[in-house]
NUKEVEX-845777 format. One record per residue: residue number from 1; residue in three letters; chain; x negated, z negated, y negated of N, C-alpha, C in turn. Coordinates in Angstrom, 2 decimals, always signed. Example, Ala and Ser with C-alpha at 12.3 -4.5 7.8 and 13.67 -1.06 7.14 Angstrom:
2
SITE  drenke  loba  fimi  n.u  n.w  n.v  ca.u  ca.w  ca.v  c.u  c.w  c.v
SITE  1  ALA  A  -13.19  -7.80  +5.69  -12.30  -7.80  +4.50  -13.20  -7.80  +3.30 $
SITE  2  SER  A  -12.85  -7.08  +2.25  -13.67  -7.14  +1.06  -12.90  -7.87  -0.03 $
REM end
This chain:
75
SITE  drenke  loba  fimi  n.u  n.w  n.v  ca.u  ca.w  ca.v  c.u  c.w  c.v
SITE  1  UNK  A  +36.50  +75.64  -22.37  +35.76  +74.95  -23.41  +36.72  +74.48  -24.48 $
SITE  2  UNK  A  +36.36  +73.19  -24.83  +37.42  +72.84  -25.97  +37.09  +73.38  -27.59 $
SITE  3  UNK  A  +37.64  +72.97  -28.00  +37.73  +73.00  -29.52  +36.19  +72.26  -30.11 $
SITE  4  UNK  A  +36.20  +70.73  -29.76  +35.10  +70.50  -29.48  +33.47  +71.09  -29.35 $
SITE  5  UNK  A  +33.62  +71.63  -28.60  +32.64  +71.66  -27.95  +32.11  +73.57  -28.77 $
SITE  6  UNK  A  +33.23  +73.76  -29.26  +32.94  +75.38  -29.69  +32.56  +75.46  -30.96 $
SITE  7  UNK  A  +33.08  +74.55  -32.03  +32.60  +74.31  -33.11  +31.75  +74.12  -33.91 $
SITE  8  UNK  A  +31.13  +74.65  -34.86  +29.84  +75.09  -35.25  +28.94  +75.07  -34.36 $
SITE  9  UNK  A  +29.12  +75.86  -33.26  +28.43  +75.94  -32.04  +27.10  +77.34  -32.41 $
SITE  10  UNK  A  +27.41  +78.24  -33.56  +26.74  +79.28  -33.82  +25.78  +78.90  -34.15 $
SITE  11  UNK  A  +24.22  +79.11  -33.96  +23.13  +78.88  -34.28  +22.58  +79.20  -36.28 $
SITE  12  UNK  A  +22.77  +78.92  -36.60  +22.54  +79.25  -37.91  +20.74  +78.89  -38.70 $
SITE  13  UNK  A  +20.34  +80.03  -38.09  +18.84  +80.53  -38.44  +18.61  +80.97  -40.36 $
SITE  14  UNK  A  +19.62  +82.17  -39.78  +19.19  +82.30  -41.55  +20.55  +82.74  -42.70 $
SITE  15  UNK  A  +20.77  +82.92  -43.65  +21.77  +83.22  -44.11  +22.21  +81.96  -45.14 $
SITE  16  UNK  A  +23.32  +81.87  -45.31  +23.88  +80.92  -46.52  +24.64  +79.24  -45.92 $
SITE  17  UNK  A  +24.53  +79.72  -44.56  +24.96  +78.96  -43.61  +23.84  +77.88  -43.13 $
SITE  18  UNK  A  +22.60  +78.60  -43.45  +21.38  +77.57  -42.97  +21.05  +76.62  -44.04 $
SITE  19  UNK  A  +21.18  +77.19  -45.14  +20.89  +76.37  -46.61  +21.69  +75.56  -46.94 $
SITE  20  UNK  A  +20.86  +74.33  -47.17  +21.89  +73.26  -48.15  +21.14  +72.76  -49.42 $
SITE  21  UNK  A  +21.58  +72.05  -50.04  +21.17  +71.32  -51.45  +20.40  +69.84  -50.25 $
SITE  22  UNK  A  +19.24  +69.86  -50.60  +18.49  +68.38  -50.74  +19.04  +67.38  -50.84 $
SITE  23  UNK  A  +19.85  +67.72  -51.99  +20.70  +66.02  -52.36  +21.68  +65.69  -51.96 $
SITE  24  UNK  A  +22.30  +66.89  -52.03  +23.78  +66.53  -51.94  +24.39  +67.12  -50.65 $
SITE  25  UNK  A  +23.61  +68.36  -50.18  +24.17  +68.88  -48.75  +24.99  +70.06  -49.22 $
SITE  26  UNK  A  +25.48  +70.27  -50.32  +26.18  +71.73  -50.61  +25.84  +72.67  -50.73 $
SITE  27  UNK  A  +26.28  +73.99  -50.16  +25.88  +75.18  -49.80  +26.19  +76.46  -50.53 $
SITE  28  UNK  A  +26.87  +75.82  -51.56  +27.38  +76.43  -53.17  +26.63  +76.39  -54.03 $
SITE  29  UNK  A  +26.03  +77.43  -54.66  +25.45  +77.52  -55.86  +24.07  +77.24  -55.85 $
SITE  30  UNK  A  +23.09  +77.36  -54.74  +21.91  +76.94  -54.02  +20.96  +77.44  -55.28 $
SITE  31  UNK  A  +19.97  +76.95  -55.68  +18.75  +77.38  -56.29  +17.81  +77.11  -55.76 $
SITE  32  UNK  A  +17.35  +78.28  -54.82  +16.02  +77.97  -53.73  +14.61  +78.91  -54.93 $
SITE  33  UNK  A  +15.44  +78.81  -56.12  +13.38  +78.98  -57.04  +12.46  +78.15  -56.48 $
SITE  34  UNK  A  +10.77  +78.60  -56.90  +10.01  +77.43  -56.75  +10.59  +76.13  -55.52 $
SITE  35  UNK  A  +10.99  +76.59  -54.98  +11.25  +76.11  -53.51  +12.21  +74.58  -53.76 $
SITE  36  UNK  A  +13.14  +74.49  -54.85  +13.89  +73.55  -55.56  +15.10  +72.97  -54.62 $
SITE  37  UNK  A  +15.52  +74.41  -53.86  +16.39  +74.32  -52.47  +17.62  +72.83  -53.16 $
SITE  38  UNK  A  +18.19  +73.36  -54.44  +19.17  +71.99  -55.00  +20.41  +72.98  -55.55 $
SITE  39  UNK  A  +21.47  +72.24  -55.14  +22.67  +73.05  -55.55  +22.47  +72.89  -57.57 $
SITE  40  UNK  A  +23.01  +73.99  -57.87  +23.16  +73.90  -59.29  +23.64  +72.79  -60.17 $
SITE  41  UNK  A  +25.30  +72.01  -59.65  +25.01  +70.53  -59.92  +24.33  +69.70  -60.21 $
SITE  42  UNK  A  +23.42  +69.56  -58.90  +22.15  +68.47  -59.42  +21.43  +69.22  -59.67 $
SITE  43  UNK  A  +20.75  +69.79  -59.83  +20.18  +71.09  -60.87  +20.19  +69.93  -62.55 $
SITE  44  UNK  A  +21.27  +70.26  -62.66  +21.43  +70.02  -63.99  +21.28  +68.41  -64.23 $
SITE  45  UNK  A  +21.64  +67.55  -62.99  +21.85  +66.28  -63.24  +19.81  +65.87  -63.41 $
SITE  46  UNK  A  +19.39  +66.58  -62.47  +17.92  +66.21  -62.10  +16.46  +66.77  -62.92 $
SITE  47  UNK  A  +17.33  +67.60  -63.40  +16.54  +68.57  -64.37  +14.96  +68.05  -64.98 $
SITE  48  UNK  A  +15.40  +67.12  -65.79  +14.37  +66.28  -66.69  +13.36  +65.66  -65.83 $
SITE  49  UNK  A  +14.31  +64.82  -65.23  +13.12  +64.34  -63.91  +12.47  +64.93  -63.29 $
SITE  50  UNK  A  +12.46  +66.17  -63.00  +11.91  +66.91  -62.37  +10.78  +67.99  -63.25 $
SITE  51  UNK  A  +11.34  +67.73  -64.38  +10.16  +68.43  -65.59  +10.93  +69.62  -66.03 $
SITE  52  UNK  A  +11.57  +69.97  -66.34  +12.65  +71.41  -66.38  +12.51  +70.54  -68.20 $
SITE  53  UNK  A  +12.83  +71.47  -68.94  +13.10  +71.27  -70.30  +14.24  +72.96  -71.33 $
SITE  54  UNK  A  +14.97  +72.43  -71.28  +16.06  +74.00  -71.93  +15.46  +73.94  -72.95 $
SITE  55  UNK  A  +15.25  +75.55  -73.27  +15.30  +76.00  -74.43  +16.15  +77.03  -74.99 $
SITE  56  UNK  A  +15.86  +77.58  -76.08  +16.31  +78.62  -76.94  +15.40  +79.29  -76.49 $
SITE  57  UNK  A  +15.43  +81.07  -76.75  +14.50  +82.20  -76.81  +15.45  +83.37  -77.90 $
SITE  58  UNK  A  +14.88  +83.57  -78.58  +15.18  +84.21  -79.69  +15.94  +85.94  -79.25 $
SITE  59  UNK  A  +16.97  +86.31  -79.09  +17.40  +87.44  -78.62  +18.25  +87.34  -77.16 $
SITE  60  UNK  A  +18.39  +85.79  -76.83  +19.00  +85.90  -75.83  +19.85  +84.82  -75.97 $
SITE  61  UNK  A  +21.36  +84.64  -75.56  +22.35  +84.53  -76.27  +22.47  +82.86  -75.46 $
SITE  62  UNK  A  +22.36  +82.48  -74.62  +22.38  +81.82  -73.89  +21.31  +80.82  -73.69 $
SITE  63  UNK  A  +20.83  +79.48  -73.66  +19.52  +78.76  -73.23  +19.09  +78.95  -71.64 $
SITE  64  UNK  A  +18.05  +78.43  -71.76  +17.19  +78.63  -69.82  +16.25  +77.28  -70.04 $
SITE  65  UNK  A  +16.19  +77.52  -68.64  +15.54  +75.86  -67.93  +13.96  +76.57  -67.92 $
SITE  66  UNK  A  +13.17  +75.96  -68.49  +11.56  +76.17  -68.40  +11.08  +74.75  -67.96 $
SITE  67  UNK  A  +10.17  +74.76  -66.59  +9.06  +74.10  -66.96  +8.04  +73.77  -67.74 $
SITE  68  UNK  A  +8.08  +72.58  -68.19  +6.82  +71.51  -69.02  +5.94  +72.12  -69.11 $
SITE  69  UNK  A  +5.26  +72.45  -70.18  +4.14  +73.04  -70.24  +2.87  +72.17  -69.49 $
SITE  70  UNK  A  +2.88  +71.00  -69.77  +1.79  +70.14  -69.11  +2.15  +70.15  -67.84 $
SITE  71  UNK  A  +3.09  +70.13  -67.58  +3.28  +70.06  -65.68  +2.83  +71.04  -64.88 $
SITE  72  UNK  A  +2.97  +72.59  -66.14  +2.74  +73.82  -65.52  +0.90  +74.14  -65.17 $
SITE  73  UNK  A  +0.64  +73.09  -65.55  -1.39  +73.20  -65.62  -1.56  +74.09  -66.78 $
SITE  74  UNK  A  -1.35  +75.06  -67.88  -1.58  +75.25  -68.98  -1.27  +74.71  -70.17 $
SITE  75  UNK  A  -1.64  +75.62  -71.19  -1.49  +75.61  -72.58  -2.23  +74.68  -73.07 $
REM end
């Protein structure tokens, strides 16, 4: 058997190997939340469009990505 023919020849069912980013195809930095299945990159590039809005939260040092309140069906 050649080289060819042996190459990513492994079945890849489940693991980090089966997952890619939607957009872009990268298998780095995956965010499969809410079934988003987008590398962190476009993560950030797609964010808005997608309804994600950063905030502040008071005690935590760092911002986070929340969904739209109107998108979320409350408030």
């Amino acid at each position: 058997m050649g080289h060819q023919q042996l190459y990513w020849s492994h079945p890849r069912k489940f693991g980090q190997g089966s997952r890619s980013c939607r957009v872009c195809s990268n298998r780095h930095g995956l965010i499969r939340k809410y079934g988003l299945n987008m590398c962190r990159q476009c993560f950030r590039q797609y964010a808005k469009d997608i309804g994600f809005i950063k905030v502040r939260v008071r005690g935590r040092h760092a911002p986070m990505w929340v969904l739209k309140a109107k998108e979320r069906g409350g408030f």
